[in-house]
C-alpha positions in Angstrom: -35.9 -10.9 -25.3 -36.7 -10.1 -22.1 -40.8 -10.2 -21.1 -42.2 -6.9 -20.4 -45.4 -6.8 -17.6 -47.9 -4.1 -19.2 -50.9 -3.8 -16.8 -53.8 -2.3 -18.7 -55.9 -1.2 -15.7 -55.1 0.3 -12.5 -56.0 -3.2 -10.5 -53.7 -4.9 -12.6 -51.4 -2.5 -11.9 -51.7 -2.9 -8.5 -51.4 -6.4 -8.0 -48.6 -6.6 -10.7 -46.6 -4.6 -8.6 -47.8 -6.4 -5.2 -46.5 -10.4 -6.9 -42.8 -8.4 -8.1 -42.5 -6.9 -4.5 -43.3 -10.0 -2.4 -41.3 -12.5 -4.6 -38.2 -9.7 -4.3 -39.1 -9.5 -0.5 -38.8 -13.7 0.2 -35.1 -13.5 -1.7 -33.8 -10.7 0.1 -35.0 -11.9 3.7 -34.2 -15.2 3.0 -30.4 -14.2 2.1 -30.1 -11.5 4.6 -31.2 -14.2 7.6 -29.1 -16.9 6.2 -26.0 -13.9 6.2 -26.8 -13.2 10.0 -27.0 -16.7 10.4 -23.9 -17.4 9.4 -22.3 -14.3 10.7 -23.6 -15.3 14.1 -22.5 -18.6 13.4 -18.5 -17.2 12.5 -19.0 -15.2 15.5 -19.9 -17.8 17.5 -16.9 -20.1 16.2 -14.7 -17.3 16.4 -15.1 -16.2 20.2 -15.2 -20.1 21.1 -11.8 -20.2 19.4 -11.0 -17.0 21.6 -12.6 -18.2 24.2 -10.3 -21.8 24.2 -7.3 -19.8 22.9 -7.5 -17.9 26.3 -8.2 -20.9 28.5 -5.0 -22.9 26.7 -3.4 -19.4 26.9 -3.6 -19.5 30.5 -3.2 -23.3 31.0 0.0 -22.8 29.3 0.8 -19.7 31.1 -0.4 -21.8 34.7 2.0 -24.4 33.5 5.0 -22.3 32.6 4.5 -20.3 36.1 4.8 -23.3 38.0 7.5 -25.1 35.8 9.4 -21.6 36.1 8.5 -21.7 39.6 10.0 -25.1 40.2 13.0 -24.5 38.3 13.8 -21.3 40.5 13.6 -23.7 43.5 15.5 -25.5 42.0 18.2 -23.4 41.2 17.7 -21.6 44.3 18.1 -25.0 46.0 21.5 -25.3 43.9 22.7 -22.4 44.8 21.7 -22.6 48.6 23.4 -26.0 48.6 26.3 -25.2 46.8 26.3 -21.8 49.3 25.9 -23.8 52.4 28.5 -26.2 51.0 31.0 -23.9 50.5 29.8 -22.5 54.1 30.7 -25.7 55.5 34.4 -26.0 53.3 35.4 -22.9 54.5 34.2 -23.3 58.4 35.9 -26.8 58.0 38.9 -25.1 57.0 39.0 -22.7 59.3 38.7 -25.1 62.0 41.5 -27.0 60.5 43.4 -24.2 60.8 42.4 -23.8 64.7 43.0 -27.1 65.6 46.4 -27.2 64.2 47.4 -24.3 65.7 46.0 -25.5 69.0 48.1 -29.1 68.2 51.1 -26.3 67.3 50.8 -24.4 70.5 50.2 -27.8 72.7 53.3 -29.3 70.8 55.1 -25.8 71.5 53.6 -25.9 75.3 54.5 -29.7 75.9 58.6 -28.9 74.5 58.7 -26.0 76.7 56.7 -27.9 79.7 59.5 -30.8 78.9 62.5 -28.8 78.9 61.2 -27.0 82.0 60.7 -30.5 83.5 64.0 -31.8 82.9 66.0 -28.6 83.8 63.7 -29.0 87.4 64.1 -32.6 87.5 68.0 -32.0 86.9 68.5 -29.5 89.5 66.3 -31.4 92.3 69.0 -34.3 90.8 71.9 -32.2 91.3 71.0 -30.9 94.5 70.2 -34.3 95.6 73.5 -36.1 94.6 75.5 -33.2 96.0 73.7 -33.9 99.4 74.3 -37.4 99.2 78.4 -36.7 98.0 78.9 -34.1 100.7 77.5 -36.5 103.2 79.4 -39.0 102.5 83.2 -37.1 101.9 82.6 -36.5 105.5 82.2 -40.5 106.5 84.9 -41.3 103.4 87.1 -38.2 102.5 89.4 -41.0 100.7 86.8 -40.4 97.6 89.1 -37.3 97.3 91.9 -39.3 96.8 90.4 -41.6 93.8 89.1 -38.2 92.1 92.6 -36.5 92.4 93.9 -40.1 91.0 91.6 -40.6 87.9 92.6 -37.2 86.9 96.4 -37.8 87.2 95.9 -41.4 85.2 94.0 -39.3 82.5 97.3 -36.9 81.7 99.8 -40.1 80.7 101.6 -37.9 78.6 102.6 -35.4 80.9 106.0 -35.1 82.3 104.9 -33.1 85.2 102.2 -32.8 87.2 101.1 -30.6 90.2 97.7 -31.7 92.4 96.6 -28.8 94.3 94.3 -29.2 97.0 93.1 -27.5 100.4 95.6 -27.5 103.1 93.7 -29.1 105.2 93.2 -31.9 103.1 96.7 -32.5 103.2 96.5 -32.5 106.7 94.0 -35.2 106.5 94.6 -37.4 103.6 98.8 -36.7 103.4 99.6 -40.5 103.8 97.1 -41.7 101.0 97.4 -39.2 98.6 101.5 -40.0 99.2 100.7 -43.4 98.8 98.8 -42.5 95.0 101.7 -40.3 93.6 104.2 -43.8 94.0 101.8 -45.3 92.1 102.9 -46.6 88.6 102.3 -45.1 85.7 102.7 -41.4 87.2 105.1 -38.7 85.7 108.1 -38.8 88.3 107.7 -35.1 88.9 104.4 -35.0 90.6 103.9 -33.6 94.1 101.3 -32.3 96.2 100.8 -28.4 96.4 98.6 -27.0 99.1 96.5 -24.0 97.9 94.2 -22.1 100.4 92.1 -20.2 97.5 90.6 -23.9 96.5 87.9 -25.1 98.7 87.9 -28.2 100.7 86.4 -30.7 98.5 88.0 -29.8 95.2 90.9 -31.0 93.7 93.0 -29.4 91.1 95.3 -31.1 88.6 98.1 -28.2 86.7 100.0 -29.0 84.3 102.0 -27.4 81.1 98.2 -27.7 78.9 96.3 -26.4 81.8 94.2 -27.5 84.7 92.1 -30.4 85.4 89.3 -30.0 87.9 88.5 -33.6 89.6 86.7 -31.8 93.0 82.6 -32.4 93.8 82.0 -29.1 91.9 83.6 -31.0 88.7 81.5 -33.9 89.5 78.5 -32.4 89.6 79.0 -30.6 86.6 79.8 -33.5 85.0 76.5 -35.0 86.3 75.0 -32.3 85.1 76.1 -33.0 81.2 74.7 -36.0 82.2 71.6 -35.4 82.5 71.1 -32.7 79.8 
C-alpha cells in the first residue's frame, strides 16, 4: 500500500512539497539533458554522415566526370582516327585513280606519239630512198630491166605475157630488155608494148589475171609495207 505524506502544519506542508518538487525536478533535467544530448549527438552523427556522403558523392561524381571525360577522348580519338583513316583510304584512292589515268593517258599519248613517229620516220624513209632510187635510175636505168624481169619470173604459169613500159624506155633499154624476154623460163609469147600513159620509171607486167606493177612507185610501196 502506497505511503501517503500528511503534513499537519503549514511548515511541514511547505517543505513537504519543496523535497517532492526538487527530487521530480533532478529526474526530469537529468533526462531531458541526457535526450538533447543525445539528439545533438544523432545530429551530429547524422550531418557527419551527410557531410562525408556528400564529399564521397562528389569524389565519385569528380571521378566519374573525368573517367567519362577520358572515355569521350577516347572515343572521340577513335572516331577521329578512324575518320582521318578513312580520310586517308579514300584520298589514297582517289589518287590511285589519278595516277592511273595519268599512266592511261601517257600509255595512250606514248602509242599515238609512236605511231606518229613511225608514220614520220617512214615517210622521211620513203622520201629518202626514192631520192636515192631516182638518182641512181639516172646513172643505172638497167635497174629497170631487173624489176621488169623479177616480175616476169614471178608469173611461171602464164602463157602470155605483155611488159608495158614508156616509150622512151624502149628507146633506151630496147637491146637489154630484148636480151631478158630470150631468157629461159619465159612464156614464148612475151613482147615488149610501149605505153605513153605510164611514166618513165614504171614498168607494167599484163597478163590474162591482171597486172603486175614492178616500177619505183611499186617499189616504194613495197618499202612502204615494209616499214609499217
Amino acid at each position: 500500500m502506497a505511503n501517503v505524506l500528511k503534513a499537519n502544519s503549514p511548515s511541514e506542508k511547505v517543505e513537504a512539497a519543496r523535497n517532492i518538487s526538487g527530487l521530480a525536478g533532478f529526474n526530469l533535467n537529468d533526462l531531458a539533458d541526457e535526450g538533447r544530448s543525445r539528439l545533438d549527438e544523432c545530429r551530429n552523427q547524422v550531418r557527419q554522415m551527410l557531410d562525408e556522403a556528400a564529399i564521397e558523392a562528389k569524389r565519385i561524381r569528380t571521378e566519374a566526370e573525368a573517367k567519362g571525360y577520358e572515355e569521350g577522348l577516347t572515343r572521340a580519338q577513335v572516331d577521329n582516327d578512324k575518320k582521318i583513316r578513312a580520310q586517308s583510304e579514300q584520298r589514297a584512292k582517289e589518287g590511285l585513280n589519278v595516277l592511273h589515268q595519268a599512266v592511261e593517258k601517257l600509255h595512250t599519248q606514248h602509242e599515238d606519239w609512236m605511231k606518229q613517229y613511225s608514220r614520220t620516220l617512214s615517210r622521211i624513209a620513203l622520201a629518202a630512198a626514192e631520192r636515192v632510187v631516182r638518182r641512181k635510175l639516172v646513172d643505172e636505168p638497167e635497174i629497170l630491166v631487173r624489176w621488169a624481169e623479177d616480175a616476169l619470173t614471178s608469173t611461171r604459169s602464164a602463157s602470155k605475157l605483155t611488159l608495158a613500159v614508156h616509150p622512151e624506155t624502149i628507146a633506151q633499154l630496147g637491146e637489154a630488155l630484148d636480151l631478158m624476154l630470150v631468157s629461159p623460163g619465159l612464156p614464148e609469147q612475151t613482147h615488149v608494148e610501149p605505153d605513153e600513159t605510164l611514166a618513165r620509171d614504171s614498168v607494167v607486167v599484163r597478163q590474162l589475171g591482171g597486172d603486175i606493177q614492178a616500177g619505183l612507185e611499186a617499189q616504194l610501196h613495197r618499202l612502204e609495207e615494209l616499214l609499217a
